[in-house]
C-alpha positions, 0 to 999 in steps of 0.5 A: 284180162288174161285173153287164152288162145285155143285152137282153130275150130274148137267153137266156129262162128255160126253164121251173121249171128253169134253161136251158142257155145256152151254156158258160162258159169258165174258165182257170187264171192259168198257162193251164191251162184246165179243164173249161167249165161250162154257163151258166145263165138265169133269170127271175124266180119269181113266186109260183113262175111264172117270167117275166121283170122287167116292163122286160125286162132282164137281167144277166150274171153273172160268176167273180170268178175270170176274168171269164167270164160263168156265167149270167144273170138277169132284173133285177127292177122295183118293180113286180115286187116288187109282183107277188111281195108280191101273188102272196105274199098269196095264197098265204100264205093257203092255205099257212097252211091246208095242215097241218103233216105236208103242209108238211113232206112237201114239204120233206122231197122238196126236201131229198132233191132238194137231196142229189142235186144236190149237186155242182151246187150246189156247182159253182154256188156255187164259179163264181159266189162264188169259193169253192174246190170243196171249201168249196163241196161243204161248203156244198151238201152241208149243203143238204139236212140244214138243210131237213129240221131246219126241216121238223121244226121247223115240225110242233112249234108248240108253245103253252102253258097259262096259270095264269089262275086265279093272277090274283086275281078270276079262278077256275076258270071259265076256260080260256087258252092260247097258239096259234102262226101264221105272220107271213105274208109273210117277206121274206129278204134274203141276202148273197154269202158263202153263197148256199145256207146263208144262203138256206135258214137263212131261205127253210127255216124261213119256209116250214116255219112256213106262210109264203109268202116272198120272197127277195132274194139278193144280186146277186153270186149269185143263182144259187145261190138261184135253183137252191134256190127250183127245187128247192122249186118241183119238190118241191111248193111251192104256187103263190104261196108262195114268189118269187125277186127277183133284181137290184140291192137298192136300189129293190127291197129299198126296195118290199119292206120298205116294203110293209105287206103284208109282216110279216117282214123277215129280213135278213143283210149289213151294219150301214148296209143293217140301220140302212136297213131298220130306218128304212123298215120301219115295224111290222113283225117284224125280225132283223137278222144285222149286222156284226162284228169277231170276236176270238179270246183267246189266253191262258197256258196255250194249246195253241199248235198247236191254237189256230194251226191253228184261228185259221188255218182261222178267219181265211182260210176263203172268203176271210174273207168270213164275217161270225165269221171271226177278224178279230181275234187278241188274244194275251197277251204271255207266248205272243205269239212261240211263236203267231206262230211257230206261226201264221205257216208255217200262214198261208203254206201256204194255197194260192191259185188257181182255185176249181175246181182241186183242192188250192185252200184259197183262192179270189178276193174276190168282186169285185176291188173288194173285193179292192181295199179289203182291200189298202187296208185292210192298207196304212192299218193299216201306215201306222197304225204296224202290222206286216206280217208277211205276205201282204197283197199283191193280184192282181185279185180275190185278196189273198195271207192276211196278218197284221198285228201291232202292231194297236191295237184303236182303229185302223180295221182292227181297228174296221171289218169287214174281210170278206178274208183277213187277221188282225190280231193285238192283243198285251196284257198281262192278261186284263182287258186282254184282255176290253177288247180283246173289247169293244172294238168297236162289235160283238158278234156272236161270240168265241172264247177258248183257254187260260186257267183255268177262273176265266177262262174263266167270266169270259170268257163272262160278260164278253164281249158276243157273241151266241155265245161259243166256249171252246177254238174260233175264233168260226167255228163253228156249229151249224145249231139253236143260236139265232145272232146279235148284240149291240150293231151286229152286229145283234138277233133269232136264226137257227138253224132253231129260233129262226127258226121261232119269229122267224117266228110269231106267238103268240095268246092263246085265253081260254075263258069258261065 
């Protein structure tokens, strides 16, 4: 995205609430301006005070759209980070204390606080990610629901009864059971895709369980984090529970998840940053949310509209930035030609454009440097002996959605992430072939399948190594309570709000002796 450091000072942070600074000017590729959208500056949030990075710098951050600045932020220090993990210490001991009822009454005000600023999430997320409005409005709106299922969640730390007199030598003169606490401090490292629903899947849960939390949202959006922690900072959050550290991830996410101080690393993005974090961590709780390559099986006996709609939805939403958007179609050759004829006006219809016009189903890449290596990725697939059968073409930040046919599992596009708007389509002969083709990677985070019988589609959900499986739907789907992450390198523990709560508690074991 092209961050550009400007000099301390030149847009201070105002307070707990972001600060106009000016307007950001967006036009239409035609010409057609639309409406400017106030710029926003922050500081750090340091055990919820804001100031700015211990060096003064800062940075601007920009539309993938058309370059145009939409707000800036401080640019946190190692010694920042030292700050916020102290600040953290602190307050993760009075957080600890304050009852679960308490916790959850503050999240509660930030979920209702969330719904009302809906639409400015949503603009927020749309100006600094690319996302069209009405996916953004989509994300945002869903703010609110998510918050509130992890303020319940943290009321129900439930333990349990032990049988200890089942131990032979021990009789009825003892009494165990199990007692959940939080971990402490949770560091949340976030990606670009989904800057509010990533954020909350782990800052929502870390705090409802009684954690003081830092997060480390990805430099190309921060301000949409940066918007939420605002709103759980308003609604009551106690000074040194939770902290925002915004800039570049290397020396900052090195001190974070180095510390001893911190227990609890959840961290989303790619399998090479997972593998780092896993190398420095040391002891310390981890859920890795990786990498994938997600098929979807297209079996005999599909419904060819229904299975085209969803794989064309699946494969292209936010720019297929999503880490279980279709990647890969594996269809069986009795109905290769009827999905591809089904699937291929659907594909052509998505309409590119500026995020925030209406009637744009697709927006640019987050950076053209991305959109940069999507085209190169369809042009080495091409060259690798695949099809083009449309789209694929770039424009800036905006790749055209395409589809590559003829695409070998064993060829790079199909075995690396490709995180952009394209699908490549594997065609087999049999559904052994099929399952192969599933696991045919080095990633397993989740899979879809249409048709087939009921034979094997209990085969299919057996066999295929996912971490969530769909019958009848793309991979693109999820529920915010189902436990949610990957096998082999798409990564190890599970999100979802229940299972998060769980991830980040500790369970301790009372014996009474009589």
């Amino acid at each position: 995205m092209g961050d550009q450091t400007v000099a301390a000072g030149s847009a201070p942070a105002d307070g707990a609430q972001a600060a106009q600074a000016g307007t950001a000017h967006t036009e239409h590729p035609t010409g057609a301006a639309h409406e400017t959208h106030p710029t926003r500056s922050y500081g750090l949030l340091l055990g919820g005070e804001w100031r700015e990075a211990r060096d003064g710098k800062r940075a601007a951050i920009r539309s993938p759209f058309d370059g145009s600045i939409v707000g800036e932020v401080a640019l946190a220090t190692a010694q920042d980070a030292d700050d916020a993990i102290e600040a953290a210490a602190q307050g993760a001991a009075q957080w600890r204390r304050t009852p679960a009822h308490e916790r959850a009454a503050i999240l509660l005000r930030a979920a209702a606080l969330a719904d009302a600023r809906t639409d400015e999430l949503a603009t927020t997320i749309s100006l600094e990610n690319g996302k069209p409005f009405a996916e953004a409005k989509g994300e945002a709106g869903r703010s609110g629901a998510l918050i509130r299922l992890a303020a319940h969640e943290g009321t129900q730390l439930y333990g349990d009864s032990l049988p200890l007199d089942a131990n032979p030598g021990t009789g009825q003169d003892k009494v165990g059971f199990t007692l959940r606490q939080p971990v402490g401090i949770v560091v949340a490292i976030t990606p670009f895709n989904y800057p509010a629903l990533l954020v909350l899947h782990k800052v929502g849960p870390a705090l409802a369980a009684g954690n003081a939390v830092i997060l480390k949202p990805a430099s190309a959006t921060p301000l949409t984090a940066l918007a939420l922690a605002s709103i759980f900072v308003e609604a009551g959050v106690p000074e040194g529970v939770i902290s925002v550290l915004t800039g570049p991830g290397g020396p900052i996410g090195d001190a974070l998840v180095r510390d001893p101080r911190v227990r609890k690393i959840s961290f989303t993005g790619s399998t090479g940053v997972g593998e780092r974090i896993a190398s420095l961590a040391s002891v310390k709780k981890l859920s890795l949310e990786l990498g994938a390559s997600s098929p979807t099986v297209i079996l005999p006996g599909v419904d060819i509209e229904k299975a085209a709609a969803a794989v064309a939805a699946g494969g292209y939403v936010n720019a297929g930035q999503v880490c279980i958007s279709v990647q890969r179609v594996i269809v069986h050759r009795e109905v290769e030609a009827d999905f591809l004829d089904a699937l291929r006006p659907k594909v052509e219809a998505i309409r590119m454009g500026d995020p925030l016009a209406e009637g744009t189903t697709l927006g640019p890449l987050v950076a053209e440097r991305e959109a940069e290596r999507v085209a190169q990725s369809i042009a080495r697939a091409v060259d690798d002996g695949a099809t083009l059968l449309t789209g694929g073409e770039r424009d800036g930040a905006f790749v055209s959605p395409a589809i590559v046919t003829g695409v070998d599992t064993r060829q790079a596009f199909a075995q690396e992430e490709l995180f952009g708007p394209a699908v490549a389509v594997t065609t087999v002969d049999s559904f052994d072939a099929a399952i192969g083709a599933a696991n045919g990677t080095p990633y397993g985070l989740a899979a879809g399948v249409f048709g087939g019988t009921l034979g094997e589609g209990v085969r299919a959900m057996r066999e295929i190594d996912a971490g969530s499986v769909h019958l009848g739907w793309t991979p693109l789907w999820r529920a915010d309570l189902m436990p949610y992450g990957g096998l082999k390198a798409s990564g190890y523990g599970k999100e979802g709000v229940r299972s998060t709560v769980e991830e980040m508690t500790e369970v301790k074991t009372v014996i009474i002796h009589g």
